[in-house]
TIBA-402876 format. One record per residue (C-alpha): residue number from 1; residue in three letters; x, y, z negated. Coordinates in steps of 0.02 Angstrom, whole numbers, m for minus. Example, Ala and Ser with C-alpha at 12.3 -4.5 7.8 and 13.67 -1.06 7.14 Angstrom:
(pt 1,'Ala',(615,m225,m390))
(pt 2,'Ser',(684,m53,m357))
END
This chain:
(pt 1,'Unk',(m226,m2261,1001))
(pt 2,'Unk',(m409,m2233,923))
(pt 3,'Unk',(m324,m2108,806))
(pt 4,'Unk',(m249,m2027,926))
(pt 5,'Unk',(m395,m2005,1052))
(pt 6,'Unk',(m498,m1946,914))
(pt 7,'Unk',(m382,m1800,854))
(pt 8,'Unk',(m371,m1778,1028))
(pt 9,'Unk',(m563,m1736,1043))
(pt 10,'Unk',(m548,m1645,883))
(pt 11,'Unk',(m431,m1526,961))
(pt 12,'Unk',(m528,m1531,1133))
(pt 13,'Unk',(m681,m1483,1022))
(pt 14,'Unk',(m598,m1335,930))
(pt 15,'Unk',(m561,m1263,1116))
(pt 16,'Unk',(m724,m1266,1170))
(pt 17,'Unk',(m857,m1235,1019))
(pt 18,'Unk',(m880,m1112,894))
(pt 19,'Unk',(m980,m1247,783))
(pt 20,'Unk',(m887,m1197,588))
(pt 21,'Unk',(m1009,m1324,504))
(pt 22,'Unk',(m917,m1441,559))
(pt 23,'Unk',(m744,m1402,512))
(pt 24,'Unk',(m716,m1465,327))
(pt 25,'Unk',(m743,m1314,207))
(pt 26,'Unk',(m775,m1169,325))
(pt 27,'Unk',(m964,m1183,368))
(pt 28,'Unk',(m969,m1017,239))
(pt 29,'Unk',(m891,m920,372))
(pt 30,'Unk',(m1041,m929,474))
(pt 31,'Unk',(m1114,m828,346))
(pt 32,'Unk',(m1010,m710,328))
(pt 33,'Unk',(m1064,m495,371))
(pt 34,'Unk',(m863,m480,437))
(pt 35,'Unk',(m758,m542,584))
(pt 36,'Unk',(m680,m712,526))
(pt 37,'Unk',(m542,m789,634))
(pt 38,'Unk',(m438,m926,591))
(pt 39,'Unk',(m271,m956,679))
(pt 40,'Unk',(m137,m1090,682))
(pt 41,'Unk',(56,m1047,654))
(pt 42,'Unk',(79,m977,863))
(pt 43,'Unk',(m61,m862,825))
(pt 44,'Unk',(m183,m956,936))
(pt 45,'Unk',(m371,m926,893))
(pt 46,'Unk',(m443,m1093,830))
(pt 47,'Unk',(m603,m1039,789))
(pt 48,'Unk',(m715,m880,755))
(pt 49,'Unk',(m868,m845,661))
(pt 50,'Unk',(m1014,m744,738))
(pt 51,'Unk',(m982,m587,651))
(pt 52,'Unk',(m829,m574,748))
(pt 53,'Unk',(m893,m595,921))
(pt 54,'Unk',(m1023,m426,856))
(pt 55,'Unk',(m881,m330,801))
(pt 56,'Unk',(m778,m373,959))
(pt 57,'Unk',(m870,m408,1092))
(pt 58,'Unk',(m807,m570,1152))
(pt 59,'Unk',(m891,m724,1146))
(pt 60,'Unk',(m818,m886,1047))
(pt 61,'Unk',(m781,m960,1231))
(pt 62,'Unk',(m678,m822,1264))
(pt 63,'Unk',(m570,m835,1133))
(pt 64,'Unk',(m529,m1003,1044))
(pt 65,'Unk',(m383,m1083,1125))
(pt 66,'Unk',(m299,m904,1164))
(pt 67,'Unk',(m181,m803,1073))
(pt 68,'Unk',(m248,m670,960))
(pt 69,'Unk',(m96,m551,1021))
(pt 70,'Unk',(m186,m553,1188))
(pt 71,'Unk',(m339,m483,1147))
(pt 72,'Unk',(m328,m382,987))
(pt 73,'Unk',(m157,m295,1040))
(pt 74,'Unk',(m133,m207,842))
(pt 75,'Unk',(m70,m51,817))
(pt 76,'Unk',(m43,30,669))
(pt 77,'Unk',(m194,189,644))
(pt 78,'Unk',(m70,317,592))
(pt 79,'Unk',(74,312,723))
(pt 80,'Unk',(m2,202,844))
(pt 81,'Unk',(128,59,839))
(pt 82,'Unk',(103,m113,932))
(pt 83,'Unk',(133,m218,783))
(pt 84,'Unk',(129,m399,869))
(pt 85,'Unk',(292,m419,918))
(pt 86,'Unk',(375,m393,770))
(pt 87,'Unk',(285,m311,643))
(pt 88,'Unk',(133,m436,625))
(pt 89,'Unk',(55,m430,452))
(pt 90,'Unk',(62,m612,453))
(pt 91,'Unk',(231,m632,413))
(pt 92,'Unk',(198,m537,247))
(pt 93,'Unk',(92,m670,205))
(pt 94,'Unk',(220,m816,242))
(pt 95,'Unk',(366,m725,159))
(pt 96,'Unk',(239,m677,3))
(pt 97,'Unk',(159,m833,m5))
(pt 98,'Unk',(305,m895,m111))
(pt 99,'Unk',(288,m758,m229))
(pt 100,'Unk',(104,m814,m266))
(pt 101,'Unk',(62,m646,m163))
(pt 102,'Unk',(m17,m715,m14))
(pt 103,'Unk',(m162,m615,29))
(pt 104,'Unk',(m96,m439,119))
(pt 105,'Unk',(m215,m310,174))
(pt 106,'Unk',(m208,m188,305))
(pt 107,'Unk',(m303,m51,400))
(pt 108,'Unk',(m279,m87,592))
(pt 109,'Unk',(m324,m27,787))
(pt 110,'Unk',(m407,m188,872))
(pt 111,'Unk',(m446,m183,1053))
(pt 112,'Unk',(m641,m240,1073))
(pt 113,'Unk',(m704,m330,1263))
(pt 114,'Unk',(m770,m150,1307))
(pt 115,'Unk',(m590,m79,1324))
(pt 116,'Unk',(m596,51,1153))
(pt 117,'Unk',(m502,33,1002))
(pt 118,'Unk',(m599,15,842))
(pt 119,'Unk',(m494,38,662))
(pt 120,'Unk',(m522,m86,549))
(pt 121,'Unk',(m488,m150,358))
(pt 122,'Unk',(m401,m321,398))
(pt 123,'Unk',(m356,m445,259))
(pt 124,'Unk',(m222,m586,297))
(pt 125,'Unk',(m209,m765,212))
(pt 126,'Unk',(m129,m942,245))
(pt 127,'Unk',(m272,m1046,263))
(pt 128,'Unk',(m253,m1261,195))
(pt 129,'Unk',(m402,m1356,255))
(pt 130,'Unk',(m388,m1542,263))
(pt 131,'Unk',(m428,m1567,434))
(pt 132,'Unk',(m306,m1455,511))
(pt 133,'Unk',(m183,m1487,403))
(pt 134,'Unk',(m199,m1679,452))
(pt 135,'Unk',(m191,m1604,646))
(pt 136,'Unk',(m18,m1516,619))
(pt 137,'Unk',(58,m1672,597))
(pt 138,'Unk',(m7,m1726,758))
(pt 139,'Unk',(87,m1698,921))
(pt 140,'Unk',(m72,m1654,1013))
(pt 141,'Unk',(m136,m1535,898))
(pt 142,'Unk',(m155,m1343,949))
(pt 143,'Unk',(5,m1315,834))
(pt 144,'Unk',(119,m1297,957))
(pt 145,'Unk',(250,m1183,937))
(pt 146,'Unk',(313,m1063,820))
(pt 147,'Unk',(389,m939,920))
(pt 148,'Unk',(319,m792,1010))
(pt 149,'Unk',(358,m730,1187))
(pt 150,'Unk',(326,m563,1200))
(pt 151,'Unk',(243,m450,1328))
(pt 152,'Unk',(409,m423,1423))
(pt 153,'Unk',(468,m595,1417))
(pt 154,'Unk',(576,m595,1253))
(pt 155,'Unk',(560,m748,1128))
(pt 156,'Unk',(562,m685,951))
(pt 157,'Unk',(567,m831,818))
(pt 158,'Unk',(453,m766,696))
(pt 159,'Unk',(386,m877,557))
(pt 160,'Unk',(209,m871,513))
(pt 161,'Unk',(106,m973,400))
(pt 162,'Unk',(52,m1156,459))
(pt 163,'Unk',(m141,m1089,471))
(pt 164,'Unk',(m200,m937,425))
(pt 165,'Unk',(m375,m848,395))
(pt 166,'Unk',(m417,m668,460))
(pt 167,'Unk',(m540,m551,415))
(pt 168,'Unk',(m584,m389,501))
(pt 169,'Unk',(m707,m266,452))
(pt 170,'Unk',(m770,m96,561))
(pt 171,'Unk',(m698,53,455))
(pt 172,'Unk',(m706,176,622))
(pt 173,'Unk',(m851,285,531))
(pt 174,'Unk',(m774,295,377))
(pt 175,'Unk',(m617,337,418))
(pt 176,'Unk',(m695,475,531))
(pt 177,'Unk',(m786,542,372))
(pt 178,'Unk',(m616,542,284))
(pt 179,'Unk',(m525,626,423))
(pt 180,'Unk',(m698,750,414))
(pt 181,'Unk',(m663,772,199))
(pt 182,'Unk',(m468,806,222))
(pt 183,'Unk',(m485,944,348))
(pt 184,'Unk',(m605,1009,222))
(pt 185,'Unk',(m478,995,66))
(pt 186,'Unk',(m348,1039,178))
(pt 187,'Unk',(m437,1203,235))
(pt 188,'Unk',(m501,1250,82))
(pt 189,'Unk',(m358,1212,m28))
(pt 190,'Unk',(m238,1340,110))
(pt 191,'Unk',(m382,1465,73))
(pt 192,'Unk',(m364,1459,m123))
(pt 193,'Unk',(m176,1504,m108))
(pt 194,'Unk',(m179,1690,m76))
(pt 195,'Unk',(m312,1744,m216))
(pt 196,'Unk',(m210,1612,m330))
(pt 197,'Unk',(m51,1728,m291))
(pt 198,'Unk',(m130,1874,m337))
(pt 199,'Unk',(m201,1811,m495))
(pt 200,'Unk',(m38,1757,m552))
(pt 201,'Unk',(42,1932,m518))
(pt 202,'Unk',(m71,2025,m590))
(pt 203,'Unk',(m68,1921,m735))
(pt 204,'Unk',(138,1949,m749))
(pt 205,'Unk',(131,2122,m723))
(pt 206,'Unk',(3,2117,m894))
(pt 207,'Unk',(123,2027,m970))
(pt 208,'Unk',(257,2131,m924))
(pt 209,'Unk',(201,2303,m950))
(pt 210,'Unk',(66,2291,m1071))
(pt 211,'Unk',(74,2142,m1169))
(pt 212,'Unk',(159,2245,m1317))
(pt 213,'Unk',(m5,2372,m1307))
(pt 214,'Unk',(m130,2227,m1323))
(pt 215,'Unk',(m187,2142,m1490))
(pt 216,'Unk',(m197,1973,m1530))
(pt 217,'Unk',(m357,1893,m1468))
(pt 218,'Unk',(m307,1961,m1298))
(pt 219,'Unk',(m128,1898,m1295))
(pt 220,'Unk',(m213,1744,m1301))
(pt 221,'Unk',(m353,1756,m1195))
(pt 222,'Unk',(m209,1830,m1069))
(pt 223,'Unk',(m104,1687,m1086))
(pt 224,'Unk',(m246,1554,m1054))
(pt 225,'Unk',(m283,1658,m898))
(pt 226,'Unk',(m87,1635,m855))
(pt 227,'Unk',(m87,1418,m909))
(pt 228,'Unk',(m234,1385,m799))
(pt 229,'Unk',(m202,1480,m628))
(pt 230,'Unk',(m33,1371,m667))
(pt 231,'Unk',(m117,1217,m678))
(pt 232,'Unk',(m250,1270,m523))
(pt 233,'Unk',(m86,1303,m410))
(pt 234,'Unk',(m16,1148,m449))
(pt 235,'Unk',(m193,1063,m396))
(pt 236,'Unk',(m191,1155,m262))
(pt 237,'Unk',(4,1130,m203))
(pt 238,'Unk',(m17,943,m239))
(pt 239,'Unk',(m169,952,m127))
(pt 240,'Unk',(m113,1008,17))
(pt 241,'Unk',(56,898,5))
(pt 242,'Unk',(m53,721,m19))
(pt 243,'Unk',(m153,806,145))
(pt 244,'Unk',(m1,832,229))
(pt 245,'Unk',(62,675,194))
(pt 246,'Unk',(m82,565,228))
(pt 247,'Unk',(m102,666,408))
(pt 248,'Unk',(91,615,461))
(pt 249,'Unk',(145,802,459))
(pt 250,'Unk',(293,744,335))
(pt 251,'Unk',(429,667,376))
(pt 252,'Unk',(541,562,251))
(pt 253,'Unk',(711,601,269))
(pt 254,'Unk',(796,425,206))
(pt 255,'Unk',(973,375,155))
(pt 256,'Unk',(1043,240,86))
(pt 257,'Unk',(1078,250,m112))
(pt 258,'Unk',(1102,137,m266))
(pt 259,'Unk',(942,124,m381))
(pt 260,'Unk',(1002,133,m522))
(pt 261,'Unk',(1049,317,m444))
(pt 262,'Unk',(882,340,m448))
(pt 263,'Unk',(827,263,m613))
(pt 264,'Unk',(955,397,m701))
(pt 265,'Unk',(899,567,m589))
(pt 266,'Unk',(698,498,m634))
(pt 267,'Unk',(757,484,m805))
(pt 268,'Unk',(833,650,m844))
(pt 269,'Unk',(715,743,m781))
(pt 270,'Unk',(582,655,m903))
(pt 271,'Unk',(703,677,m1039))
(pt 272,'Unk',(651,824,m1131))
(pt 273,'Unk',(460,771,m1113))
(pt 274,'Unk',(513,568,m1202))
(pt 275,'Unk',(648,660,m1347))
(pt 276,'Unk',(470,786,m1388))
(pt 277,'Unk',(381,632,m1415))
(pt 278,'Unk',(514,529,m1488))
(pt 279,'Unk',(494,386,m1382))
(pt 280,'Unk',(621,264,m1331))
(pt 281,'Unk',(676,221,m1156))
(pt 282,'Unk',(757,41,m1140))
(pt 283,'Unk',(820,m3,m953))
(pt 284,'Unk',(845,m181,m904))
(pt 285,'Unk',(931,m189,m736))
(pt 286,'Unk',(1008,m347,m647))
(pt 287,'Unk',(1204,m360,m620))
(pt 288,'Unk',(1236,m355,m448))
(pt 289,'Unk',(1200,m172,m373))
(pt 290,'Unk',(1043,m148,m283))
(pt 291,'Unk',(1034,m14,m118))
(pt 292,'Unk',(861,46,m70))
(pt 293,'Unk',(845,145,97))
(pt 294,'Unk',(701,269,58))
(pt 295,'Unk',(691,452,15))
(pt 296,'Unk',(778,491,m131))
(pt 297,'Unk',(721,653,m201))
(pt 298,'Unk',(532,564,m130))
(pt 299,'Unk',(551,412,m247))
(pt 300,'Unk',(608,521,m394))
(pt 301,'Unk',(471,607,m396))
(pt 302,'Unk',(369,420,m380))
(pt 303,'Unk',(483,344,m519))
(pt 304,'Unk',(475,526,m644))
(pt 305,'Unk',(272,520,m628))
(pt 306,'Unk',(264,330,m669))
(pt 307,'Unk',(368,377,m840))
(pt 308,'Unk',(252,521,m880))
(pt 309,'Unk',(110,413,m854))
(pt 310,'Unk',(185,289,m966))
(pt 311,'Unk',(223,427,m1104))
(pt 312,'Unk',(63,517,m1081))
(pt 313,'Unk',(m34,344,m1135))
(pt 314,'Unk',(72,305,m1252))
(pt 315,'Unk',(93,326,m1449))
(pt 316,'Unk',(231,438,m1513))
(pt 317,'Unk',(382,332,m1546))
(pt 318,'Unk',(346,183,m1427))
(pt 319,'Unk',(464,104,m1313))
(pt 320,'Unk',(449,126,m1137))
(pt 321,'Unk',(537,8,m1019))
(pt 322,'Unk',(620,16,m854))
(pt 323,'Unk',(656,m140,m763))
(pt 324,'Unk',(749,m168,m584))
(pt 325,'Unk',(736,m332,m482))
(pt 326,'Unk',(752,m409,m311))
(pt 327,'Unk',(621,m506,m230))
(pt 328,'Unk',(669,m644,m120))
(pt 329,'Unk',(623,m675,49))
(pt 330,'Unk',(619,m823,154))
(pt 331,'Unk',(789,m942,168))
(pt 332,'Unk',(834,m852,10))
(pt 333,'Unk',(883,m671,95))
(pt 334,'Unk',(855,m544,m32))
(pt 335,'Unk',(712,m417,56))
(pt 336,'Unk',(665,m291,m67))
(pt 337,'Unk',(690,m197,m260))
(pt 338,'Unk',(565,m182,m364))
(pt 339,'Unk',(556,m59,m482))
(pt 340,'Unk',(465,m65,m646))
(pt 341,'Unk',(402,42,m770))
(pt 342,'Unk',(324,m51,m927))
(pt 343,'Unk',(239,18,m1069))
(pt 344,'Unk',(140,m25,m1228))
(pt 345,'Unk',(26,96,m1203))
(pt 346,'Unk',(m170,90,m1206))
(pt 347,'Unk',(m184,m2,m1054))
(pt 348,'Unk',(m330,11,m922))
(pt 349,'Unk',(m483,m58,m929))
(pt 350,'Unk',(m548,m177,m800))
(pt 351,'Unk',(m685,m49,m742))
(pt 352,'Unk',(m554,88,m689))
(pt 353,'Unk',(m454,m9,m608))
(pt 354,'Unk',(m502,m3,m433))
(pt 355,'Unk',(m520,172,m482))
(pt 356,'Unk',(m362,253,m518))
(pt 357,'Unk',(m295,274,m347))
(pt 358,'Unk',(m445,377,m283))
(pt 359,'Unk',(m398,556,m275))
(pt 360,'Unk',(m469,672,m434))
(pt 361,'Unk',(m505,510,m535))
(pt 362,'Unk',(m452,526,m715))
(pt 363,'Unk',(m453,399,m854))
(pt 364,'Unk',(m588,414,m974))
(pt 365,'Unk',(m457,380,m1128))
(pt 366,'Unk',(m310,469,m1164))
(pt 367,'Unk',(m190,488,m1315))
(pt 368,'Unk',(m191,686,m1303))
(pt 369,'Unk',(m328,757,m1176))
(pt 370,'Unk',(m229,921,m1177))
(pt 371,'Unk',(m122,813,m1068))
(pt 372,'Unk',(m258,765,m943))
(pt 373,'Unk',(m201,798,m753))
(pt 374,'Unk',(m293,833,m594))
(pt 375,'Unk',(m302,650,m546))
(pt 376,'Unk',(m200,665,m378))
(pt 377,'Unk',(m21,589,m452))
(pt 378,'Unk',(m55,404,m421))
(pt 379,'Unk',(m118,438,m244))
(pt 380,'Unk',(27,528,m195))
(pt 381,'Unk',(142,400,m271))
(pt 382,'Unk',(54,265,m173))
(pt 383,'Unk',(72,369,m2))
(pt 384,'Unk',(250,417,m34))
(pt 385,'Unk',(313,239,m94))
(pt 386,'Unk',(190,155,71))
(pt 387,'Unk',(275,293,174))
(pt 388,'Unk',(441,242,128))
(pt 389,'Unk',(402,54,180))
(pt 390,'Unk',(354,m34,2))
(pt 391,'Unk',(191,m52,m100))
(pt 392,'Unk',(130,29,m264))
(pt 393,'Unk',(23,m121,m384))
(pt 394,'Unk',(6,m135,m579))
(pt 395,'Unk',(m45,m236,m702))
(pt 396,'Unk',(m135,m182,m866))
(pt 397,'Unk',(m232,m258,m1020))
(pt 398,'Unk',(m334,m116,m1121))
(pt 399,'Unk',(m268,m94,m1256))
(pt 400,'Unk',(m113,m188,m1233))
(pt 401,'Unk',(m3,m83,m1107))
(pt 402,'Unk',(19,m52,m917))
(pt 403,'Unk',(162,m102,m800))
(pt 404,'Unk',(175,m3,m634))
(pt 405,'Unk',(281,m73,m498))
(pt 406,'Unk',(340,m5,m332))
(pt 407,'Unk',(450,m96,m210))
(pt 408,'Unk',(565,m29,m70))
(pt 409,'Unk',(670,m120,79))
(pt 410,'Unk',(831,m192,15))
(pt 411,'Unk',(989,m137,122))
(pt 412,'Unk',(1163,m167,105))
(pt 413,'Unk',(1311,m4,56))
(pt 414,'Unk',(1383,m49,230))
(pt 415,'Unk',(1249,m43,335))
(pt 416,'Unk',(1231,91,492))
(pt 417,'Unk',(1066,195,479))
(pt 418,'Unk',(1061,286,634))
(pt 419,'Unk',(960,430,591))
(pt 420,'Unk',(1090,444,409))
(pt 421,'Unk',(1240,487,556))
(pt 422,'Unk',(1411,447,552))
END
């Protein structure tokens, strides 16, 4: 009975007071310059740190005890989604938490006391403390229910993790200067087009008509004019598409397909850049068939960069290697393929790595730098692979090789998309 009536004050205590210092291993959070909220497995607040109650505008009293769904109401920043009833980033973490993938980030729209919507940079992660795991054994505790009711009434049975740890930070005025800087690429890059058209007919007409007139030192100065308004157009086209793309005005256009489909059209069209370098491709796939629903032609062009990569940083005559697998999900319900593309290559060293998505970022070491590109491929293979509902991660040792992966949902041959028809 003693036990009892003390968890029972514990969990009377947690209501009512904001104190952190004295839950077991979270007095940090106090300390902490972003909003820290830790919840239990019904998404009710359990405590928050004062960094949070700045960035929101509600005081601790306001909000431990209550659920999170509530108050925040999340939407996604780009299409304005509620993502609480279904779509809550939480359940990432439980289903990747068993894939030793348990921290997800992800940029949000938060609803703060004063009625506006802030976007921030939220990162998501089961929490084990000793004290509240001792507490969800406990009857009384705050743990009281898995499932959700939504906003019109409906129940969804949603698993989330036991406890869990949030962290928001304010990314409003930086994502206003980015929306400022893509306008500006956007504008300027539409502007470049027309004098890049003219250069390249004026350039073909040389060719054309008076190539046979000119001598050789001009030839050649002719047909470096030609190579680089090539490569400036396709800075320019690939400019405007990652724009495009990262403003919404695309639309992916997906279907249902096989990917090993996809591993074969990716393949032959990198075929005659692998046989000039007399490299070997190896593909290891899995024996059941695997069906993606994405964007085909989209995740071609994904998969056919990720093998130039490979061959561009690597030796002649290396192998390159293409794996497929399936990543399971919770009660062992196969949720998405993963594709891989492995190489021996000369890796990426630890200070570029948080580096190579930014747009125009090259790496400093190459095999050929003839081959150097614009530094915009691995940012539009991240949108178009996020866009398509899966991830884009790596792994890479310098010197030792690189291994880019890229996961889409898993579907079945049989199953009704509405917007493939009938």
């Amino acid at each position: 009975t003693d036990m009892l009536d003390l968890n029972q004050n514990q969990n009377e205590k947690m209501r009512t007071s904001n104190d952190l210092s004295s839950m077991p291993g979270l007095a940090f959070l106090n300390y902490l310059g972003d909003g820290v909220m830790v919840l239990d497995n019904s998404r009710k607040i359990l405590m928050v740190n004062p960094a949070l109650e700045n960035l929101l505008g509600w005081k601790a009293s306001e909000l431990v005890g209550q659920y999170c769904f509530s108050y925040l109401c999340c939407q996604h920043p780009a299409t304005g989604t509620y993502l609480c009833q279904n779509l809550c980033p939480l359940t990432t973490v439980k289903a990747g938490s068993k894939h030793d993938q348990s921290v997800f980030y992800q940029d949000l729209m938060v609803l703060t006391k004063g009625g506006h919507r802030i976007e921030v940079s939220a990162s998501f992660a089961p929490l084990g403390v000793p004290l509240l795991a001792s507490q969800g054994n406990n009857p009384n505790s705050l743990n009281e229910s898995p499932a959700f009711s939504g906003y019109n009434g409906d129940t969804y049975d949603v698993a989330f993790p036991e406890y869990s740890i949030v962290l928001l930070r304010d990314i409003t005025e930086v994502k206003r200067q980015e929306r400022i800087k893509t306008e500006f690429i956007a504008a300027a890059s539409h502007q470049l087009r027309t004098p890049l058209s003219s250069i390249k007919t004026s350039i073909g007409l040389l060719q054309e008509h008076a190539a046979s007139e000119l001598n050789k030192p001009l030839k050649s100065l002719l047909n470096n004019i030609q190579s680089s308004s090539a490569r400036m157009e396709r800075i320019v086209n690939d400019l405007i598409e990652l724009v495009n793309l990262q403003s919404g005005r695309v639309q992916m256009v997906r279907h249902t397909f096989e990917a090993r489909d996809l591993v074969g059209w990716a393949v032959e069209n990198c075929r005659e850049r692998l046989q000039s370098k007399d490299q070997v491709l190896k593909w290891i796939f899995p024996d059941e068939a695997l069906y993606v629903y994405a964007d085909f032609s989209r995740m071609g062009e994904v998969l056919s960069h990720l093998i130039t990569n490979a061959s561009k940083f690597s030796a002649r005559g290396k192998m390159i290697n293409i794996e497929l697998s399936s990543r399971t999900g919770d009660k062992g319900v196969q949720k998405e393929v993963v594709f891989c593309v492995r190489d021996d290559g000369i890796g990426i060293a630890e200070a570029e790595r948080g580096l190579i998505f930014e747009k125009f970022y090259q790496s400093q070491i190459t095999e050929n730098t003839a081959e150097q590109g614009a530094g915009l491929g691995l940012p539009l293979a991240k949108t178009l692979v996020e866009l398509n509902g899966g991830r884009l991660w790596f792994n890479s040792e310098a010197g030792k090789g690189s291994s880019f992966y890229f996961s889409l949902p898993l579907t079945h041959p049989y199953q009704i998309n509405l917007s493939e028809g009938f």
